[in-house]
DRENVO-48611 format. One record per atom (N, C-alpha, C): x, y, z. Coordinates in steps of 0.1 Angstrom, whole numbers, plus 5000, padded with zeros to 4 digits. Example, Ala and Ser with C-alpha at 12.3 -4.5 7.8 and 13.67 -1.06 7.14 Angstrom:
2
513249435078
512349555078
513249675078
512849785071
513749895071
512950005079
//
This chain:
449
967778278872
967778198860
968178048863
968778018877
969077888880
967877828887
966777918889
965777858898
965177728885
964577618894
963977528883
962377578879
962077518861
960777538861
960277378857
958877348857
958577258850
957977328838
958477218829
958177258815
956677168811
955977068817
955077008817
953477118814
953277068803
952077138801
950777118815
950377208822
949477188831
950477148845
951477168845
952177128860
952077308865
952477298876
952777428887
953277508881
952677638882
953377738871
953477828887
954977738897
955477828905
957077768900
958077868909
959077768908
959577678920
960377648921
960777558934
962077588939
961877628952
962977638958
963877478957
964977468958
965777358961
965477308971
965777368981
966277378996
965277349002
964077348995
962777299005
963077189005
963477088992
963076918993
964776848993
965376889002
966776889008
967576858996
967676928988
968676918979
969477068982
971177018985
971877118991
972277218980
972377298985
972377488974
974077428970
973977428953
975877458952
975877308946
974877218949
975377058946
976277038935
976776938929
976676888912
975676808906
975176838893
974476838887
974576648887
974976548888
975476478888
974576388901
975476468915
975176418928
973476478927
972876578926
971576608922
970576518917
970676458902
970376338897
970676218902
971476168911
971676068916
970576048929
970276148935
969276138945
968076148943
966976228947
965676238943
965176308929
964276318925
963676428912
963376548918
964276598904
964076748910
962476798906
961676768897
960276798897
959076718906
957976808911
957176718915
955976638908
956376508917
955376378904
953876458907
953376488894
951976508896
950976418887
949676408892
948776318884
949376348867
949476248861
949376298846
947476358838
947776398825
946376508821
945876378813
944476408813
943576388808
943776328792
943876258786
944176228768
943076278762
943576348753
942276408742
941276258736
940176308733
939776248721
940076188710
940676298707
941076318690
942576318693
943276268685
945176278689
945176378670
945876478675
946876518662
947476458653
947776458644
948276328628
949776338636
950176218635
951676168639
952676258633
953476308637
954376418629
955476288620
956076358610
956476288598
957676198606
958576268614
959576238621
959176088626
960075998626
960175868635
961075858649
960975988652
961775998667
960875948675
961075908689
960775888701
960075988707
959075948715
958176098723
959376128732
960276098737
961376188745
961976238738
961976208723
962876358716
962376448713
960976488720
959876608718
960876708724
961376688737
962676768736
963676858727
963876788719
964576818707
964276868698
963376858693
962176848678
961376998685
961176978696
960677158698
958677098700
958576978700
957176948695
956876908713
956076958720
955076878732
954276808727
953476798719
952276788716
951876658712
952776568708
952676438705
951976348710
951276258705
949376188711
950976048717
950175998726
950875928736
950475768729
951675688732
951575558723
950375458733
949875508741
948875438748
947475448741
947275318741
945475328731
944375378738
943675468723
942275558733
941275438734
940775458748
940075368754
938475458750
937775358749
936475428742
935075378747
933975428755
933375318764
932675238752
932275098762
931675018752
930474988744
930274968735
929174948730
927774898737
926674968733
925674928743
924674838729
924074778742
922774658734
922274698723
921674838721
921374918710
922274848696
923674918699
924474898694
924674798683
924574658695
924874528687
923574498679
922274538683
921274508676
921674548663
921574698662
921574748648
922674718643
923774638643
925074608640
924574418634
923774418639
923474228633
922174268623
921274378624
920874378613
921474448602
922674528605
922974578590
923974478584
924274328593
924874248587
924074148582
923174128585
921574038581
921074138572
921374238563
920474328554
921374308539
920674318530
920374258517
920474368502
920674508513
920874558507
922074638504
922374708489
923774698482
924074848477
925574898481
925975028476
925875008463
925574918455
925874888442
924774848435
923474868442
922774868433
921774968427
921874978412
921375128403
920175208409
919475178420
918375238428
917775138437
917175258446
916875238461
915175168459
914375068463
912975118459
912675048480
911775118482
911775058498
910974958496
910674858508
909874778509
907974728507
907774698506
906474708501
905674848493
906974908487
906674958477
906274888457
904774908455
904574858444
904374928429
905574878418
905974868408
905074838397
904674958391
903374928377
904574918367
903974838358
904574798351
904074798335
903974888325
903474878317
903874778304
902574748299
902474638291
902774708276
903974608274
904474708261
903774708247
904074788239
903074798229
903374698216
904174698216
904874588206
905374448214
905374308209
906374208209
907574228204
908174218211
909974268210
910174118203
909774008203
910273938199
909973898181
908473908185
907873928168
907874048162
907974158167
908374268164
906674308156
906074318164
904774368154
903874428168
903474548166
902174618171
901274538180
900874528192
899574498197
898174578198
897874528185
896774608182
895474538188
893874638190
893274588199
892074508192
891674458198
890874328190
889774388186
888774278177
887774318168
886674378176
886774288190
885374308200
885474408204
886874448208
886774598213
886374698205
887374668192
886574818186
885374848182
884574708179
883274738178
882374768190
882574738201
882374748216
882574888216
883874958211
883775148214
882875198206
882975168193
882375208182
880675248186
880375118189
878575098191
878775178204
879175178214
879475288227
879275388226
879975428219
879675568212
878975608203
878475538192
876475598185
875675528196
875675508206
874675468215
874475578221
875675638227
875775758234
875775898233
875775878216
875876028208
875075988194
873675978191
873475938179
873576018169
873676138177
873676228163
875176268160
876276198163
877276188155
877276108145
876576018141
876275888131
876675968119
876276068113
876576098099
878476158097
878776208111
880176258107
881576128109
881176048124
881475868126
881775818113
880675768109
880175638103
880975618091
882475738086
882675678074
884275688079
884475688091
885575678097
885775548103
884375508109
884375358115
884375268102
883575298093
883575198081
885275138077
885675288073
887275228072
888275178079
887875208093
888575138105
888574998104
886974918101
886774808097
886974748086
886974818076
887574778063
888874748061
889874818071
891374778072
891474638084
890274638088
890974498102
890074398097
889074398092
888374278085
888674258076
889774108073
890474088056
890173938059
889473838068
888973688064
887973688067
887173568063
886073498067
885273508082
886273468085
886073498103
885673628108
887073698109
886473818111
885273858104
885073828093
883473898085
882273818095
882373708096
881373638107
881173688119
882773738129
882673758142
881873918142
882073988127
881574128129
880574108129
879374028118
878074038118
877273988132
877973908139
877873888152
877573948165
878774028167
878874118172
877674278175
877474278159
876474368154
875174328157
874774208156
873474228158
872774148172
874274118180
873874088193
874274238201
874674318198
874974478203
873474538202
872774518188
871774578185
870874578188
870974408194
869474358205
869374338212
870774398219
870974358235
871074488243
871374628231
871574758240
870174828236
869374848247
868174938247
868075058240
867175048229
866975118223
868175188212
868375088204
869475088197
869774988184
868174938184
868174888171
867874968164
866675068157
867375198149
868675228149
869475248158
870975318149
871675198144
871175048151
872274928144
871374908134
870674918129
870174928115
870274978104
870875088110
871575228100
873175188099
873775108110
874975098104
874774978100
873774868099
874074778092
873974838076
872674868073
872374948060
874175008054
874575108061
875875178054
876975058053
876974948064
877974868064
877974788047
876574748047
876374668033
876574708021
876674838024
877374888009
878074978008
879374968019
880475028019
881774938026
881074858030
882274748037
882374628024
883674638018
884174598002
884574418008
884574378012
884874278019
883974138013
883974078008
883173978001
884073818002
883173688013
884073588009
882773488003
883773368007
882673247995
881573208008
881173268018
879573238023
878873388019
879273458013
878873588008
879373748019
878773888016
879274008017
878273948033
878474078039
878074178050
876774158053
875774198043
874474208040
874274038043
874573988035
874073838031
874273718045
875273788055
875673708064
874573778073
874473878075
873673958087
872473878080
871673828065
870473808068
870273658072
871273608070
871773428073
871173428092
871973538096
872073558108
870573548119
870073648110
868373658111
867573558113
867773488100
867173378099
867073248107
868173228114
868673158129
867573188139
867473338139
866373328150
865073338145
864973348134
863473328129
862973208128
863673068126
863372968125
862972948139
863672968151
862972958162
861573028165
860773108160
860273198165
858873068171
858772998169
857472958174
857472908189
858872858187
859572828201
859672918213
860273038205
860173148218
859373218218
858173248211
856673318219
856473168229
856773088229
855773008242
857172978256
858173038250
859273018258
859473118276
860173108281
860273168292
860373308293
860573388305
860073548302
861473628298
862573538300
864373598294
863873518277
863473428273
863773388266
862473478251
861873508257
860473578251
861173718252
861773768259
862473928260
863473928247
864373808245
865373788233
864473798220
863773748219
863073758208
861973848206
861773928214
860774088213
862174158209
863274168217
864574238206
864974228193
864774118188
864974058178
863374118168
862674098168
861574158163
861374288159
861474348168
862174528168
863374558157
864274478158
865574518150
865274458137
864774368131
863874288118
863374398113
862274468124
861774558120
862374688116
863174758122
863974848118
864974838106
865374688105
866174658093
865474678084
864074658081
863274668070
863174748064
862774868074
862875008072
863675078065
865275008069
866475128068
867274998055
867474878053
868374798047
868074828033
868374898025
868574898011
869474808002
868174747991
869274647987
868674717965
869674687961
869674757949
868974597938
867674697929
867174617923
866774637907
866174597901
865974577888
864974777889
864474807898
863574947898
864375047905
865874997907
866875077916
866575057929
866875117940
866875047957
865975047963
865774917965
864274917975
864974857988
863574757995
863474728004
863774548006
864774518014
864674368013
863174298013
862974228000
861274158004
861174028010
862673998016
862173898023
862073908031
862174038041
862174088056
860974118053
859774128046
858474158040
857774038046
857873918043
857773788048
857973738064
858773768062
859573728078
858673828087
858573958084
857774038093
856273978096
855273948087
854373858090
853873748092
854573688092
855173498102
855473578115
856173628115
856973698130
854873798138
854873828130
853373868137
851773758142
851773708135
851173568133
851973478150
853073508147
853673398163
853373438172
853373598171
853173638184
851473648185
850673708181
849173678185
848973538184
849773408180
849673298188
849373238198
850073288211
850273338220
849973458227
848573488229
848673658232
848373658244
849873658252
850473718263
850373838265
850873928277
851174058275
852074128268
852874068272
854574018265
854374048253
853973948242
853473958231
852674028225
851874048232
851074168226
851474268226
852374358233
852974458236
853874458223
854774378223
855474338207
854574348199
853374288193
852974308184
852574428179
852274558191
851574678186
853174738188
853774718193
855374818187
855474768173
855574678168
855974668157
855074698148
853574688150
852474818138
852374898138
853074978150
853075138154
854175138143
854975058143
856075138134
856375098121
855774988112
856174938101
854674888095
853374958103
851974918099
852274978085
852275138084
851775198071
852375158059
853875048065
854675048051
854374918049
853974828055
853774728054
852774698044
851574768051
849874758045
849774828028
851074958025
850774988018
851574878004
852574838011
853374728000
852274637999
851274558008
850974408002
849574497996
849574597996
848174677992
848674707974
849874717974
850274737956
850074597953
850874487961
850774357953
849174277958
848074357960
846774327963
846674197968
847074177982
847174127990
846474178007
845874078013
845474118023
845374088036
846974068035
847973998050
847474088060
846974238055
847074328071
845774308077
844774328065
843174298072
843274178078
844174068078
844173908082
844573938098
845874018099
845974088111
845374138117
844974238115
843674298125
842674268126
842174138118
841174028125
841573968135
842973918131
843473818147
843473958158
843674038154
843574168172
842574128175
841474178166
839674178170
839374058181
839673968174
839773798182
840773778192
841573868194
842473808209
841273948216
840774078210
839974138220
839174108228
838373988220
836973888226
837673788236
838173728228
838873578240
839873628244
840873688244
841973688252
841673738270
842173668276
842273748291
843973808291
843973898283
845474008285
844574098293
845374148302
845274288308
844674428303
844074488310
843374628305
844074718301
845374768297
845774838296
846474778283
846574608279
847174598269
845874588256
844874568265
843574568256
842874738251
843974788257
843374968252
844374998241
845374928243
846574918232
845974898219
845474768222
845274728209
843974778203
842874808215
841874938205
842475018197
843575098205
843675218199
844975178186
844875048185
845575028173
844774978163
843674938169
842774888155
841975048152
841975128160
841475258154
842375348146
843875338147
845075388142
844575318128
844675228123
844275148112
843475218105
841975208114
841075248107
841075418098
841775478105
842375588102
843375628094
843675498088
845075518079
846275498080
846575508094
847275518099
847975628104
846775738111
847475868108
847575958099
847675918089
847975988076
846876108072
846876178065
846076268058
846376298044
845376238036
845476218018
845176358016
844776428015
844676588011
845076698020
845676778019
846076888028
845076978026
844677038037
843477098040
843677258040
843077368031
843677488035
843377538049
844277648052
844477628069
843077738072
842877808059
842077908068
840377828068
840277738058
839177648060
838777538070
840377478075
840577378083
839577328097
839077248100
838377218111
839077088118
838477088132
838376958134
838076808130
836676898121
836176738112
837176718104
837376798096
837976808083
839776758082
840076788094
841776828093
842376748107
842576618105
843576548118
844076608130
845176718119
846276778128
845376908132
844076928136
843577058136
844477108151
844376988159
844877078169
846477018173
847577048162
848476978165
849477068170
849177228170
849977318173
849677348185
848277328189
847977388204
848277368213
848477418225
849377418236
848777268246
849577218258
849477148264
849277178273
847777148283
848077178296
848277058307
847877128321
848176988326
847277018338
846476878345
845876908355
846576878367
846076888378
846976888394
847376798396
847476598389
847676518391
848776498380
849076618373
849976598360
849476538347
848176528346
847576448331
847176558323
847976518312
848276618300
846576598295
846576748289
845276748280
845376848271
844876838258
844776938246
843576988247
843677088231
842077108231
841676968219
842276878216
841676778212
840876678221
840976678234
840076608243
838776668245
837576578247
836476628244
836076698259
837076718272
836276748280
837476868280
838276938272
839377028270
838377168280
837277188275
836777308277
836277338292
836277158299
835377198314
836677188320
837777138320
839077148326
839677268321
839277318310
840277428305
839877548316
838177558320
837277668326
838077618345
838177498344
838677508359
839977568362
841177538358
842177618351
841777828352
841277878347
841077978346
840678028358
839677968362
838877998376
839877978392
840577918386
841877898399
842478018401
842978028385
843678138380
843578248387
841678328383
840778448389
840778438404
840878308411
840678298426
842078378429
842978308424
844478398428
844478548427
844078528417
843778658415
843478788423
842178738423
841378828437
841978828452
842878708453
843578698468
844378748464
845478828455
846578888454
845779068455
844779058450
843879218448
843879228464
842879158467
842479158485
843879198499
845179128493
846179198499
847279278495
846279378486
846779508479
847479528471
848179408467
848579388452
847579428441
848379528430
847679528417
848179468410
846979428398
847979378387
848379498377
849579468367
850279468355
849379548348
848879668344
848579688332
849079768322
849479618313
850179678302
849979778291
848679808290
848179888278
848880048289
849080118298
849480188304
850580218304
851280098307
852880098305
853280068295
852880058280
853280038268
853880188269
855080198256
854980318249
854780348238
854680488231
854180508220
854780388209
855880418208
856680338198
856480178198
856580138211
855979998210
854679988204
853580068210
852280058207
851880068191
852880168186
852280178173
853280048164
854079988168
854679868162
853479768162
852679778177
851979668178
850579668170
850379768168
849279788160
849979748144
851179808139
851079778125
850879608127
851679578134
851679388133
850379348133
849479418138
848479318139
847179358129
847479498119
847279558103
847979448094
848979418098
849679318088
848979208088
848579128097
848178978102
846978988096
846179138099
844879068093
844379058080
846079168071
845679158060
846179028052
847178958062
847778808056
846478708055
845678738064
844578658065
843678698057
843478778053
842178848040
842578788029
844378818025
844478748012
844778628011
844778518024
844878388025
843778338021
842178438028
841178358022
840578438008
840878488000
840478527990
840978447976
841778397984
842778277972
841978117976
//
C-alpha cells in the first residue's frame, strides 16, 4: 500500500520501486520532496477538440485533487489549423453580399417576376374595362368564325353595346369600326350587313348627327363620292373599293328601314348601286369587271325587278354597256365568258322560273331545274359534268366502259361478282317488291291528277 502509483490519466500503469531512482527505503516524506520527483516526467496527452463545459466551481485545476474532478479542459488555448485561401474567398464574399436574414423572401438572381396588371385603379377606384375596339374586334371575330351563331349572339352583343355606347363618339367610333371590319375581313360583308340591319333597330342610342343607321349611311357616302377616282386608281386602291361595293350591295339586300307601306329597302342604296355600276364598266378592267358581275350575280333580280315596278330601264342600260365592253374591251377570256354568261343569266330571268312545272310532265325544254337533282360526275382531270351538259351521254358511255373493262379484269383473275338477287332474302325481297308496287302506284295517281 506504500508502493507509489501515478494517478495521471495515461501515465504507467506499473508501480515504482523507490530504490531504483536512489531514493533511500524508510526516508521522510519531507527529505523525499526535497530531492528529486517521485513520478516519472512523461510527454503530456494530446488536448481534445472539444473541452467539457467548465464545472460551476471557480477552483484552480490543482484542486481537481480535491473536487474529485481529472477531467478539467486545460487553461491553454485550442490551437486550430489555419484558414485556407478557400476560406478567405468565401469569407469576403459573404461580406460583399447584399443579402438579409430579414428579408420576407428569398427570390434568386435572375429570376423573373410577372407581375399582373391590376383590374381596378386603386387610386380612382373604378374597373379597367376593355375598350370599344376590342370588343368589337371579339365580337366580329367571332361571327366571322362561327356564322351560324348570329341568331343566338346578336342580342347579347347588341346589349353589350348598348351599355358602353352612351356619346357621340363612341356612336361614330362604332359605325367605323363596323364597316371597316366588314370590308376588310373576307367574306364578311353578308354577316356585317346583318348586324348592321339588327344594330339599326335595336341599338336605342340616338345623338344630334343622327341614330346608327343614319351614321353607317353618312359613312357610305364618303366612299361613294370617291368612286370615279378609285375605278381608275391603283390595284390596293381599286381592291378597297370592290369591298366596299360588295358590302353597299349586301346592305341593300339586308338594311330594313320602316316606311309609309311598312319595311322596305333603303332607296337610296337603289341609286348608289347604279352610279356604282356605271363607274365600274367605265373602266373595264379585269378588276372591274369581275366586280361588276359579283354584284349582278347577286342583287341583278332585285334590282331589275324594283326599277321594272317604277318602269324604268336602268338594267337594259346596263347590259348594253356589257354588250359594248364585249366588242371593244381587250379584258381577258375568261372575264369575257363571265360576262356572256351573265348577259345570258339575264336573258333568262335571272334563273327564275314563273310557273312550276308538274314533275311527272317536266322536261328539259320545259323545266330549268330539270336536272337539278341529278348526280355529279367527274372526269379523270376532275371536271365536273351533269346530265345537263350536252356531251353528258359520250362521257357518261366512257365512264361505264372503264367501268366493264375492270370489270372483265377482275372476272379474268377469278374474281366474281356480287349477285345480289341470290343473296337477297325472302323477307327483304318481298319488302322490295311492295316498295316498288307502292312507287308505281304513287306515279299512276300523280299522273292521273
Amino acid at each position: 500500500m506504500n508502493d507509489p502509483f501515478d494517478r495521471a490519466p495515461g501515465a504507467g500503469r506499473s508501480r515504482v520501486n523507490p530504490g531504483e531512482y536512489g531514493f533511500p527505503v524508510g526516508a521522510s516524506a519531507a527529505e523525499e520532496e526535497a530531492k528529486s520527483p517521485i513520478f516519472i516526467q512523461r510527454e503530456p496527452l494530446r488536448q481534445p477538440r472539444t473541452c467539457p463545459p467548465p464545472p460551476e466551481s471557480t477552483s484552480s485545476p490543482n484542486s481537481g485533487a480535491d473536487t474529485g474532478s481529472d477531467w478539467n479542459c486545460p487553461k491553454k488555448t485550442q490551437q486550430y489549423p489555419q484558414s485556407t485561401p478557400v476560406y478567405n474567398e468565401v469569407s469576403s464574399i459573404v461580406k460583399m453580399s447584399k443579402l438579409s436574414a430579414n428579408a420576407p423572401e428569398f427570390v434568386p438572381s435572375g429570376f423573373f417576376t410577372y407581375e399582373e396588371t391590376p383590374l381596378y385603379d386603386e387610386g380612382d377606384a373604378y374597373y379597367n374595362e376593355p375598350t370599344l375596339a376590342d370588343m368589337v374586334t371579339d365580337f366580329l371575330g367571332h361571327l366571322s368564325s362561327s356564322p351560324g351563331s348570329f341568331e343566338t349572339d346578336i342580342e347579347y352583343i347588341t346589349n353589350m353595346l348598348s351599355s358602353y355606347v352612351s356619346t357621340e363618339e363612341l356612336l361614330q367610333e362604332l359605325v367605323e369600326l363596323i364597316y371597316s371590319k366588314s370590308t376588310e375581313i373576307p367574306n364578311f360583308s353578308y354577316m356585317g350587313a346583318r348586324l348592321c340591319n339588327y344594330l339599326s333597330h335595336h341599338l336605342t342610342i340616338s345623338t344630334a348627327k343622327g341614330n346608327f343607321r343614319q351614321l353607317l349611311l353618312i359613312r357610305c357616302q364618303t366612299e361613294y363620292e370617291q368612286r370615279d377616282k378609285a375605278v381608275w386608281g391603283d390595284a390596293e386602291t381599286q381592291k378597297r373599293f370592290h369591298s366596299y361595293v360588295l358590302f353597299l350591295a349586301e346592305l341593300y339586300l339586308h338594311l330594313e328601314v320602316k316606311g309609309a307601306k311598312g319595311t322596305e329597302r333603303a332607296q337610296i342604296l337603289l341609286t348608289a348601286l347604279k352610279d356604282l355600276m356605271i363607274s365600274l364598266l367605265s373602266n373595264p378592267v379585269d378588276a372591274n369587271l369581275i366586280c361588276a358581275v359579283k354584284l349582278l350575280k347577286l342583287t341583278g333580280s332585285v334590282l331589275d325587278d324594283e326599277w321594272k315596278s317604277r318602269r324604268q330601264t336602268h338594267m337594259d342600260e346596263i347590259i348594253q354597256r356589257i354588250e359594248t365592253v364585249l366588242l371593244d374591251a381587250t379584258c381577258s377570256r375568261d372575264v369575257r365568258q363571265m360576262l356572256l354568261k351573265l348577259v345570258e343569266l339575264r336573258s333568262s330571268d335571272w334563273g327564275r322560273v314563273k310557273s312550276a312545272t308538274v314533275a311527272s310532265s317536266a322536261t328539259p325544254d320545259n323545266d330549268p331545274n330539270y336536272f337539278m337533282n341529278e348526280p355529279i360526275f367527274y372526269t379523270e382531270d376532275g371536271t365536273p359534268f351533269t346530265a345537263a351538259d350536252p356531251d353528258f351521254a359520250e362521257r357518261y358511255q366512257e365512264i361505264m366502259d372503264k367501268q366493264n373493262y375492270f370489270h372483265d379484269l377482275d372476272g379474268e383473275n377469278g374474281s366474281e361478282g356480287f349477285d345480289f338477287e341470290d343473296e337477297m332474302e325472302p323477307e327483304i325481297e318481298e319488302a322490295f317488291e311492295s316498295f316498288c308496287l307502292e312507287t308505281e302506284r304513287k306515279h299512276q295517281n300523280r299522273g292521273s291528277q
